[in-house]
Backbone as ProteinMPNN parsed JSONL, in Angstrom:
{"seq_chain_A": "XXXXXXXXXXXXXXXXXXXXXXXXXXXXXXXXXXXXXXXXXXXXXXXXXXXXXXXXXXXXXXXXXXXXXXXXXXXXXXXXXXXXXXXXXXXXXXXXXXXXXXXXXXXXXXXXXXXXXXXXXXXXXXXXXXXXXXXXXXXXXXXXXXXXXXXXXX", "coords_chain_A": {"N_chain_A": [[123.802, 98.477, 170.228], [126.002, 97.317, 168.365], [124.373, 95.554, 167.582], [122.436, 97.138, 165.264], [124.857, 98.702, 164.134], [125.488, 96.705, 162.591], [123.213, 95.088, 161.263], [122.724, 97.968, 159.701], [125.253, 97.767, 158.372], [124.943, 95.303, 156.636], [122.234, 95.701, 155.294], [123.262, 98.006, 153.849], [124.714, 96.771, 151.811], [123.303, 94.75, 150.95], [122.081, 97.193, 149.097], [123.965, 97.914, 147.621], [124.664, 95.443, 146.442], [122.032, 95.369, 144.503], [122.178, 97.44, 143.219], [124.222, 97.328, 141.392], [123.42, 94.292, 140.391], [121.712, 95.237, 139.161], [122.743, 97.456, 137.296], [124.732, 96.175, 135.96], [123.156, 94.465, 134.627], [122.312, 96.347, 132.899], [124.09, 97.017, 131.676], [124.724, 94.826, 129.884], [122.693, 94.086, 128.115], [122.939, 96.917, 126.831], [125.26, 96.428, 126.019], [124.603, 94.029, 124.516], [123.002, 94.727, 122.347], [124.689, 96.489, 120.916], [125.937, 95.015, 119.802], [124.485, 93.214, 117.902], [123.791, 95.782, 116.286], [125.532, 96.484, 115.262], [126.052, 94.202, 113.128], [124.197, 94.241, 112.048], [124.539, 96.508, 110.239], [126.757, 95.988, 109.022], [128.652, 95.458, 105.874], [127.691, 93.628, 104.526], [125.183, 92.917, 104.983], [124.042, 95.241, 104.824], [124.25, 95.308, 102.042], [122.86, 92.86, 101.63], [120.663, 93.468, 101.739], [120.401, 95.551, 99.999], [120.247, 94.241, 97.741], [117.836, 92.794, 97.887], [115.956, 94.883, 97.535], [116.083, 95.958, 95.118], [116.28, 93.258, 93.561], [114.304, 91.329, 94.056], [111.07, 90.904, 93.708], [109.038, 89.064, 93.003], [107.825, 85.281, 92.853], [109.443, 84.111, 90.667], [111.371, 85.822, 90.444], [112.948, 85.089, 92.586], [114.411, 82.95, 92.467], [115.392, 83.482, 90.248], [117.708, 84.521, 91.431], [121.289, 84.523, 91.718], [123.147, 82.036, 93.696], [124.773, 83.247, 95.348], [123.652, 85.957, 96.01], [121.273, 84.96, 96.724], [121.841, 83.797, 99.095], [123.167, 86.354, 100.512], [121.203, 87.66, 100.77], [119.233, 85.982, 102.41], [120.85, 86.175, 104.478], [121.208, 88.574, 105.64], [118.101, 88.763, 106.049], [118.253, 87.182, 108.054], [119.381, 88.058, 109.722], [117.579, 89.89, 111.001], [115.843, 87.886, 112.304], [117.295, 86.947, 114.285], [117.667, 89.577, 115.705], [114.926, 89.535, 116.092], [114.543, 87.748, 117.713], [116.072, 87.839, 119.924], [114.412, 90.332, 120.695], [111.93, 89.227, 121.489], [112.96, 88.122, 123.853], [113.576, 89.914, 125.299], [116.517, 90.043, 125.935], [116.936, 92.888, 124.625], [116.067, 96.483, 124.357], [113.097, 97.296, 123.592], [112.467, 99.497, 122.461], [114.849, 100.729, 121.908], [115.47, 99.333, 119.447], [113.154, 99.595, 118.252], [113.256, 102.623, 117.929], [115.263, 102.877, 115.712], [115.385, 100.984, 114.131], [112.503, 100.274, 112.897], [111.66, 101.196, 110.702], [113.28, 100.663, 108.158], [112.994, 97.716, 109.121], [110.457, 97.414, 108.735], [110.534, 98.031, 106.188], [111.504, 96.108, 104.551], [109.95, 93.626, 105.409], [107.793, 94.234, 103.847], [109.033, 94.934, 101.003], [110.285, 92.861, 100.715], [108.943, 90.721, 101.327], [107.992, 88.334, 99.018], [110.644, 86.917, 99.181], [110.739, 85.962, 101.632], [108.259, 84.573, 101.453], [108.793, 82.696, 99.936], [111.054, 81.514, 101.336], [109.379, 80.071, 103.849], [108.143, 78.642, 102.106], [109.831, 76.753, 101.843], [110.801, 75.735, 103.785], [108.885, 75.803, 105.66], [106.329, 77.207, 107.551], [106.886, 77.964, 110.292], [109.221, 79.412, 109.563], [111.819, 82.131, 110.393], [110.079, 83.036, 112.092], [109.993, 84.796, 114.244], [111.545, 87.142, 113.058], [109.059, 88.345, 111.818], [107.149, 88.495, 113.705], [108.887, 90.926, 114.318], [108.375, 92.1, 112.501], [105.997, 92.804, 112.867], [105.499, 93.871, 115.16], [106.521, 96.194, 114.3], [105.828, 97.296, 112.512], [103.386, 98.326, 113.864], [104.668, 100.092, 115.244], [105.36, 101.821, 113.918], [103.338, 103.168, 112.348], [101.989, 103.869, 114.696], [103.663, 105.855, 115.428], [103.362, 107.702, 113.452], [105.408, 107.702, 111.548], [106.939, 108.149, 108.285], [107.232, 105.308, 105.896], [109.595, 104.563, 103.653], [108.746, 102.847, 100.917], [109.7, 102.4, 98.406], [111.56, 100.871, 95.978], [114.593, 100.801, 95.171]], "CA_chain_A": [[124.477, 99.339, 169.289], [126.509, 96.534, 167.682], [123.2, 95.12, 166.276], [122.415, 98.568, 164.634], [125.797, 99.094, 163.082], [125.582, 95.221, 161.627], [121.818, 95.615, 160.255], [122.872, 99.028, 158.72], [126.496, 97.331, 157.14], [123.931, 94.334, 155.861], [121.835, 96.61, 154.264], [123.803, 99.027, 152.516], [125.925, 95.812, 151.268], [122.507, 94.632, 149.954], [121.997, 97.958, 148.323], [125.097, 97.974, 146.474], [124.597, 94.195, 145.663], [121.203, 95.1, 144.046], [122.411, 98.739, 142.505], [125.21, 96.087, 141.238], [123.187, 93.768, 139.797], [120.867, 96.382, 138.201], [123.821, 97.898, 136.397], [125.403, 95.127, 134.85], [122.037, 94.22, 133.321], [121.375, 97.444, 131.812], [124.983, 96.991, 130.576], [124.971, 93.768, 128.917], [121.645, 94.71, 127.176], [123.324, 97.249, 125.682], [126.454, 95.688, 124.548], [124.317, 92.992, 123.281], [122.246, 95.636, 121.017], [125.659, 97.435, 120.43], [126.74, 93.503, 119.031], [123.531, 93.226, 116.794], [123.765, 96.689, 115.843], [127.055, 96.564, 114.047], [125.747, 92.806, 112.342], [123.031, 95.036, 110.765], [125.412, 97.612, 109.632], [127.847, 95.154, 108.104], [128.908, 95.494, 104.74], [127.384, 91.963, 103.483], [123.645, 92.767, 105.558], [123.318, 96.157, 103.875], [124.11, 95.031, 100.404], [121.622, 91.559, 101.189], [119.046, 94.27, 101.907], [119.63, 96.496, 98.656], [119.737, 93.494, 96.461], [116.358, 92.351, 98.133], [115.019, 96.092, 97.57], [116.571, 96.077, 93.833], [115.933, 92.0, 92.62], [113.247, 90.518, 94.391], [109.959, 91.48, 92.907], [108.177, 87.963, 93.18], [108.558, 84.088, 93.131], [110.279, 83.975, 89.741], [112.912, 86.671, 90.645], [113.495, 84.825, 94.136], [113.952, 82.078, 91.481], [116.057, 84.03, 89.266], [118.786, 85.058, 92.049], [122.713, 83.671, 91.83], [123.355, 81.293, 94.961], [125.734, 84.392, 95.859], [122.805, 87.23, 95.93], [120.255, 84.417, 97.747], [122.415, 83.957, 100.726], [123.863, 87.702, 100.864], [119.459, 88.329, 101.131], [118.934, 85.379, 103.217], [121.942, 86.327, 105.96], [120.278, 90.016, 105.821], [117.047, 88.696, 106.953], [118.451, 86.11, 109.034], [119.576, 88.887, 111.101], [116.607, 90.161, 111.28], [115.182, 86.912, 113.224], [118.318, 87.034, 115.476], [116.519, 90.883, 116.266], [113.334, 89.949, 116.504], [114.653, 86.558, 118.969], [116.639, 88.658, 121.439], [113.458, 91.81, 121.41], [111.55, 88.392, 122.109], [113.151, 87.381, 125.177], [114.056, 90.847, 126.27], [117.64, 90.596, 125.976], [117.654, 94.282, 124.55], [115.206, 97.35, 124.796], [111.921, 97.777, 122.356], [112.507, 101.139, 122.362], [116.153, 100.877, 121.333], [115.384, 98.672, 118.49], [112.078, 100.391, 116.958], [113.595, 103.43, 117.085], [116.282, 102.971, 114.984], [114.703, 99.56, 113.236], [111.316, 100.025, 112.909], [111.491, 101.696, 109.102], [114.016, 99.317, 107.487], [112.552, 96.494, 109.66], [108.794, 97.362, 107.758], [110.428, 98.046, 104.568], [112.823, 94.922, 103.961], [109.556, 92.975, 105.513], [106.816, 94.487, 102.652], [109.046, 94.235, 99.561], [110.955, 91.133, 100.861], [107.729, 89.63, 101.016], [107.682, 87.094, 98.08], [111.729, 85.517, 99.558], [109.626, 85.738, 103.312], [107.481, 83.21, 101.396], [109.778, 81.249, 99.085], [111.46, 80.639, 102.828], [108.316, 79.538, 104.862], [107.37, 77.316, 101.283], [110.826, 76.084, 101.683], [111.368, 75.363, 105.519], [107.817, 75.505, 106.892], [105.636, 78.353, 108.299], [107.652, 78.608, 110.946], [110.658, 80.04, 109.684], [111.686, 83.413, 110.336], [109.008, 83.247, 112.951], [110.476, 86.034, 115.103], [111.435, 88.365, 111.977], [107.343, 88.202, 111.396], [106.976, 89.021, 115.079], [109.359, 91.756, 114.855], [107.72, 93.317, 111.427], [104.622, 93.061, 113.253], [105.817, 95.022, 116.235], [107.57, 97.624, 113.591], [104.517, 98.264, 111.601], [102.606, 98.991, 114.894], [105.551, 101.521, 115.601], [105.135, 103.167, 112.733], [101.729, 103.737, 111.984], [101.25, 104.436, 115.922], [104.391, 107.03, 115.743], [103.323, 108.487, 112.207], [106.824, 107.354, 111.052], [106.738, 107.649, 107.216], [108.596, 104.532, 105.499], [109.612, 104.889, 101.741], [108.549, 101.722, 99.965], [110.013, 102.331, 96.417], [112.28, 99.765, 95.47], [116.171, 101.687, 94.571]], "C_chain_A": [[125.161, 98.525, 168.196], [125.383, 95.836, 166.893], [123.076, 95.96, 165.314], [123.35, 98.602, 163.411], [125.932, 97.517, 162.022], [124.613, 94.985, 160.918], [122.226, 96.489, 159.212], [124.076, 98.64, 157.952], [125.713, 96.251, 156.26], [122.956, 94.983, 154.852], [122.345, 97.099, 153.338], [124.779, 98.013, 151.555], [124.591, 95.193, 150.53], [121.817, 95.535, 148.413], [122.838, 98.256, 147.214], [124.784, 96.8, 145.934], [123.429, 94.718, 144.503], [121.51, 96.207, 142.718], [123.746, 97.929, 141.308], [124.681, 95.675, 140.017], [122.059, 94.475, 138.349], [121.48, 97.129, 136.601], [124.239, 96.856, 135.236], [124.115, 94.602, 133.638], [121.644, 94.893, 132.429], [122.695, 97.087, 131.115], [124.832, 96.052, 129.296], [124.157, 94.015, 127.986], [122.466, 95.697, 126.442], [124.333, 97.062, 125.024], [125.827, 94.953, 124.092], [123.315, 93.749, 121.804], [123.52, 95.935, 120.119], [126.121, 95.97, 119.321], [125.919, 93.318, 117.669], [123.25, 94.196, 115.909], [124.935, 96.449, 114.435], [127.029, 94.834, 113.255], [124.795, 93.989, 111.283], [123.194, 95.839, 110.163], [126.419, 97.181, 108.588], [127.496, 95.666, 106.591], [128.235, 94.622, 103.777], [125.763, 92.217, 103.637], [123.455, 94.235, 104.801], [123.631, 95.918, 102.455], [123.522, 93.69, 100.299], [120.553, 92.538, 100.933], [118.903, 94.966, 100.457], [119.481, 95.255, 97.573], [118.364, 93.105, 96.711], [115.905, 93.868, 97.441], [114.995, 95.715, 95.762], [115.639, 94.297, 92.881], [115.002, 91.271, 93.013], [111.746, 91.353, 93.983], [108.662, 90.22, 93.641], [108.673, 86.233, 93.3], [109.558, 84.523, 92.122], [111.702, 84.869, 90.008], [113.167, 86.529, 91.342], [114.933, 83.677, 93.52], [115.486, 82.133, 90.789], [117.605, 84.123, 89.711], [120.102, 84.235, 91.997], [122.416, 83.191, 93.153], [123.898, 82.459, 95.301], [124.786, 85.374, 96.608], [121.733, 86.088, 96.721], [120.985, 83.991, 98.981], [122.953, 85.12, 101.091], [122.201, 88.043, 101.634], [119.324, 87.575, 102.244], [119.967, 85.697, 104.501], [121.566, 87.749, 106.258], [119.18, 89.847, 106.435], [117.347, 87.943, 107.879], [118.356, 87.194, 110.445], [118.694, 89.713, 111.979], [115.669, 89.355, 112.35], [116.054, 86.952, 114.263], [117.717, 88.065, 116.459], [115.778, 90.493, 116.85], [113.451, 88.687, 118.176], [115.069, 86.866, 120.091], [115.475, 89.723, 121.669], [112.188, 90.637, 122.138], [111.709, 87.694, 123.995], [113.909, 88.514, 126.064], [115.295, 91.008, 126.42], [118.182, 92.38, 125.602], [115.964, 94.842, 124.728], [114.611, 97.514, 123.352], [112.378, 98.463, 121.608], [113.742, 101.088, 121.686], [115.539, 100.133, 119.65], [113.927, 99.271, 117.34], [112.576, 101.812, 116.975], [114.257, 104.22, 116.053], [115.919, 101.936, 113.988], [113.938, 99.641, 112.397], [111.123, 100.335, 111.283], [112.239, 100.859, 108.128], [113.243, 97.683, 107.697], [111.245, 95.939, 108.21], [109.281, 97.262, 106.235], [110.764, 96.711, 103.534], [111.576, 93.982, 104.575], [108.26, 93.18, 103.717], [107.781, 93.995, 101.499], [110.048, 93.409, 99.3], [109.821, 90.481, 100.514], [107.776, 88.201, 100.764], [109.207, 86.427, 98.275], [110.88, 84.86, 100.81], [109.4, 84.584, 102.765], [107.705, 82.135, 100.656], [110.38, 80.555, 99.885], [111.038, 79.943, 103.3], [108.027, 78.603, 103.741], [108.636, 76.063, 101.604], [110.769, 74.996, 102.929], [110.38, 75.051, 106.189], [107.309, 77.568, 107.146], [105.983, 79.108, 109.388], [109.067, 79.121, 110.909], [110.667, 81.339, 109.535], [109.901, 83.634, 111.374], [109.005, 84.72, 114.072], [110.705, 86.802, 114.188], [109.674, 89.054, 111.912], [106.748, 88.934, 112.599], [107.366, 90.595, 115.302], [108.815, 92.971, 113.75], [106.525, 93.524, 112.239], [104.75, 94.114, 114.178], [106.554, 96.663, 115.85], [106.705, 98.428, 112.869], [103.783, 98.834, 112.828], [103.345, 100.476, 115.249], [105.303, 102.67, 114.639], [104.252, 103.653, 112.553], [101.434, 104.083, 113.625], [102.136, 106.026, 116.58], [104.168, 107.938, 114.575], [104.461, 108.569, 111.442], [106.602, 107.146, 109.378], [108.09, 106.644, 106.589], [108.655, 104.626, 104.077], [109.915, 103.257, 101.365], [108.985, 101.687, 98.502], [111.297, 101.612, 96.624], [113.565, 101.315, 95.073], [116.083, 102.03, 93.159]], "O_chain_A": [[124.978, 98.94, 167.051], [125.489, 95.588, 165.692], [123.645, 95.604, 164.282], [123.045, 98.564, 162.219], [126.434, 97.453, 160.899], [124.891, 94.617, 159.777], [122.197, 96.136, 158.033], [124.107, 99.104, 156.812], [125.895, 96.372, 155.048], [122.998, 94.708, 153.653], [122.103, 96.846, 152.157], [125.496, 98.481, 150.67], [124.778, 95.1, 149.317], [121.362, 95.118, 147.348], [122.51, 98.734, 146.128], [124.547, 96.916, 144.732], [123.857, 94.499, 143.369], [121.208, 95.974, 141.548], [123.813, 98.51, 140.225], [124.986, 96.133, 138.916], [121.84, 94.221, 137.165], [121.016, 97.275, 135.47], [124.066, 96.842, 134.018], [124.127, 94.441, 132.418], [120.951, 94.589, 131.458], [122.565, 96.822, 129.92], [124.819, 96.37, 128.107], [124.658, 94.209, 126.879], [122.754, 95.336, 125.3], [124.522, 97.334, 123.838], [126.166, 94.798, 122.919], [123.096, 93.318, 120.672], [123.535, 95.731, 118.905], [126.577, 96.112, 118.186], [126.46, 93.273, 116.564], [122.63, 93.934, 114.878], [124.96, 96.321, 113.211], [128.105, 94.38, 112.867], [124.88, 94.321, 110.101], [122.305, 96.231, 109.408], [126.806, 97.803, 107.599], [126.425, 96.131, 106.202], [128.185, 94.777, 102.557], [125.016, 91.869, 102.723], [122.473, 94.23, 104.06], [122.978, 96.63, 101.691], [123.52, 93.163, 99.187], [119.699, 92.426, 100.053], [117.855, 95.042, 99.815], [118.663, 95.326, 96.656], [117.637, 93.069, 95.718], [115.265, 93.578, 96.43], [113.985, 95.258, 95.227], [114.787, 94.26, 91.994], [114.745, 90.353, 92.235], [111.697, 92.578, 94.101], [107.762, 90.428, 94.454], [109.769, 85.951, 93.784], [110.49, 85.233, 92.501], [112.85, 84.504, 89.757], [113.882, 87.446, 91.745], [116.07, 83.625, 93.987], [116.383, 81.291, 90.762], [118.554, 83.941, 88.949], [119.91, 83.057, 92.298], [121.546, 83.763, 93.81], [122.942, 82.976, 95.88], [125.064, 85.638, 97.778], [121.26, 86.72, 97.665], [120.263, 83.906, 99.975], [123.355, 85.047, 102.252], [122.045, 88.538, 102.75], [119.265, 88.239, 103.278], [119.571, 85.285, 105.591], [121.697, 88.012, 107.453], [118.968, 90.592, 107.392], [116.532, 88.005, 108.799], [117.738, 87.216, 111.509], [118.856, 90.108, 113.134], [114.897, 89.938, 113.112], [115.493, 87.0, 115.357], [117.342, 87.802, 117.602], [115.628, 90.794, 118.034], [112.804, 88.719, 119.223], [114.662, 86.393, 121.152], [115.426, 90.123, 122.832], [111.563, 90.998, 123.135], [110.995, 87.148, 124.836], [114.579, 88.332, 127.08], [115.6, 92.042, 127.015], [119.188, 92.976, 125.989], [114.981, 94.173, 125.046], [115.215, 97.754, 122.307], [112.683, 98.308, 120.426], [113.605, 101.551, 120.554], [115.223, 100.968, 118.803], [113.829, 99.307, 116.113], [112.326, 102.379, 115.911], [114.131, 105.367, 115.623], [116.279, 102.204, 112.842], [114.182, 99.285, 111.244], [110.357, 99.589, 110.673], [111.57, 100.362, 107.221], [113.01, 96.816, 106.855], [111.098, 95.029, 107.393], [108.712, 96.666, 105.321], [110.463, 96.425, 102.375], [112.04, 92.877, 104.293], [108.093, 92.359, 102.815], [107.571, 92.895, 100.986], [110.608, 93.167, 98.23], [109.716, 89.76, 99.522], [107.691, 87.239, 101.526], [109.324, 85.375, 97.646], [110.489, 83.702, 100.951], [109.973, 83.572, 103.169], [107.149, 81.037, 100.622], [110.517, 79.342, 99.728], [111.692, 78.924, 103.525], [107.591, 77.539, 104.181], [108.457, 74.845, 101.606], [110.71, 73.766, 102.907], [110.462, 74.275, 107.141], [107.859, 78.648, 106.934], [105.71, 80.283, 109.63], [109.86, 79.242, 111.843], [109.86, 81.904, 108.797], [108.921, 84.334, 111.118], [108.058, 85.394, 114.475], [109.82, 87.651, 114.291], [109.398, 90.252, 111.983], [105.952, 89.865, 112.47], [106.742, 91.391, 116.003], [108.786, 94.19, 113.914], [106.073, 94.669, 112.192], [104.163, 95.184, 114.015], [106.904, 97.653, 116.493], [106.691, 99.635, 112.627], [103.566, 100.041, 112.716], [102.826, 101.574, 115.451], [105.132, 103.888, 114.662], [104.286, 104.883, 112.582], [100.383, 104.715, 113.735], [101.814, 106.847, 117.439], [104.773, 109.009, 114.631], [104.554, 109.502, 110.645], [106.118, 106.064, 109.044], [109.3, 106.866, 106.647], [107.629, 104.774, 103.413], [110.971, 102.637, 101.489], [108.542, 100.936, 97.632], [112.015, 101.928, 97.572], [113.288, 102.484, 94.804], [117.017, 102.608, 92.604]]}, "name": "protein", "num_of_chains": 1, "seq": "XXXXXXXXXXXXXXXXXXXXXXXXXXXXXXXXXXXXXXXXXXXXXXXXXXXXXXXXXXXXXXXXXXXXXXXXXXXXXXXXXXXXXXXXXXXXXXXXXXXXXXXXXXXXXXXXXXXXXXXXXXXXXXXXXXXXXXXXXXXXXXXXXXXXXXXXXX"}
């Protein structure tokens, strides 16, 4: 009988351990979205993004930009690789992130474009390697959810 009741306290003490460890993971995942969320909301990352929508066109107007307005763009997409590095390694949920992402993600990757590649001429091919990853995984969302994205420049 004393075996019994010491099996069944071992158990249910594994069940909580595991129901436990289960929890805390879904938590942290989402405070760490909830952390990246409010970076991509900031005040400084949505006004990198409209000056990208607004002044980037091509090289020459990457070219053209104040030091001020090319790091406000560049810390806008940065954050974007931060995204795409944590949906990389699973720290947060797909699903969380394309369905709230996936249309900004595609849009700020199409008519970013020509900084995208004033970056990669700059730094190498591999920079912003995970942003690239994460447009790729945003355009699939879209065109596989029928998600229309509005490409016109502001």
């Amino acid at each position: 009988m004393t075996a019994i009741v010491t099996i069944s306290l071992a158990s249910l003490a594994l069940l909580v351990s595991t129901f436990t460890f289960i929890d805390t993971h879904r938590r942290h995942r989402r405070d760490t979205y909830l952390k990246i969320y409010e970076l991509l909301i900031s005040e400084d990352r949505q006004y990198g993004r409209q000056l990208l929508f607004q002044k980037v066109t091509d090289e020459e107007s990457v070219s053209a930009l104040t030091t001020k307005e090319y790091r406000l763009i560049n810390r806008a997409l940065s954050t974007y690789e931060l995204l795409g590095l944590f949906l990389s390694r699973k720290y947060i949920s797909s699903e969380d992130v394309m369905t709230v992402w996936a249309r900004p993600i595609c849009r700020a990757w199409k008519l970013g474009n020509a900084f995208v590649q004033h970056r990669q001429a700059y730094i190498g091919p591999t920079a912003w390697r995970y942003y690239e990853e994460l447009a790729g995984k945003a355009l699939e969302y879209v065109d596989k959810s029928n998600v229309e994205v509005n490409y016109n420049r502001f």
